[in-house]
N, C-alpha and C positions, 0 to 999 in steps of 0.2 A: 741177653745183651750181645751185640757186636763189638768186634773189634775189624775194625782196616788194620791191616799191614799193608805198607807202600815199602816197595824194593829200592834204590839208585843204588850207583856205584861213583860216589865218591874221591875212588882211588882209583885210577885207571893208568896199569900198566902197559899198555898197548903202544906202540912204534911212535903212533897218533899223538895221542893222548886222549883218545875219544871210545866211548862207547857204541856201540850197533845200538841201544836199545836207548841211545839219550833222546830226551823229549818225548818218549812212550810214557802209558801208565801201565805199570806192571806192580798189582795190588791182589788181595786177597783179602775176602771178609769170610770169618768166623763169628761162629754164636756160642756163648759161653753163659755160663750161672753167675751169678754177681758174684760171691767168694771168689768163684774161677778168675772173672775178668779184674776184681781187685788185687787178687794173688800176682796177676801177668804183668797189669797195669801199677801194682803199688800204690793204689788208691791215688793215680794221677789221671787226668782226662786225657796226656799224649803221652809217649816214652820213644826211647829209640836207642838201638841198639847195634855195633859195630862189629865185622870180622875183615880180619886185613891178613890178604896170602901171601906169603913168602916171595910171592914173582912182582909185588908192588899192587895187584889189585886191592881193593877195599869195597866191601857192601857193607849198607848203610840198613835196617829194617826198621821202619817209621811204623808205631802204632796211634792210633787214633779210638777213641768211642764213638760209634754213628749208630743213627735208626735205622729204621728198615728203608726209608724212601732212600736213604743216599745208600746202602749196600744195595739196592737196585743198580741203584746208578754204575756204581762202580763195577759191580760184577759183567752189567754190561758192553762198558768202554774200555775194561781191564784186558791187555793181552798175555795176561797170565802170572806166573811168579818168575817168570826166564831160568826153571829148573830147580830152585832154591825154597820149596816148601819147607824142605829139611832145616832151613833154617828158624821156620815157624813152630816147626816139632819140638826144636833145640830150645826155643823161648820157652813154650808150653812144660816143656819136659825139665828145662835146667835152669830159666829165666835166663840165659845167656845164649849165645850163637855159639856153641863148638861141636866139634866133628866128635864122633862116636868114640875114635882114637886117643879124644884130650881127655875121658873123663876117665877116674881116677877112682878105682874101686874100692 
């Protein structure tokens, strides 16, 4: 099974109020075992998941279930994760977005 993850940002703490990468797609598909992708997914067909930085930014990680024709697609048109895979790790690894530093031994 695949999973899309789609990145935004939400919360944008910048002067602006605007992102460099708004109106991009900035996504990532993975393939996963069905346990895996119910495990991530919670037996939902989307979910979406939040981390908000102390300077006012917020990222947003949207997942989705696609076939193979649309992770073609997307892998295609996608201009990457803008640095932030760690945050796909965090899902996979803690089903939440936190840094290395939040988790609690």
């Amino acid at each position: 099974m695949i999973i899309q993850y789609t990145l935004t940002m939400p919360g944008k703490g910048s002067w602006d109020g605007k992102w460099t990468g708004e109106g991009e797609l900035y996504a990532r598909c993975r393939h996963y075992t069905k346990v895996e992708t119910d495990k991530i997914m919670e037996g939902k067909p989307s979910e979406s998941w939040h981390y908000r930085w102390d300077d006012g930014w917020a990222a947003q990680v949207s997942a989705l279930v696609i076939d193979a024709k649309k992770a073609a697609f997307i892998r295609k048109h996608s201009l990457g994760f803008w640095g932030y895979d760690w945050m796909i790790d965090s899902i996979e690894k803690h089903g939440k977005i936190i840094i290395e530093a939040e988790v609690i031994l």
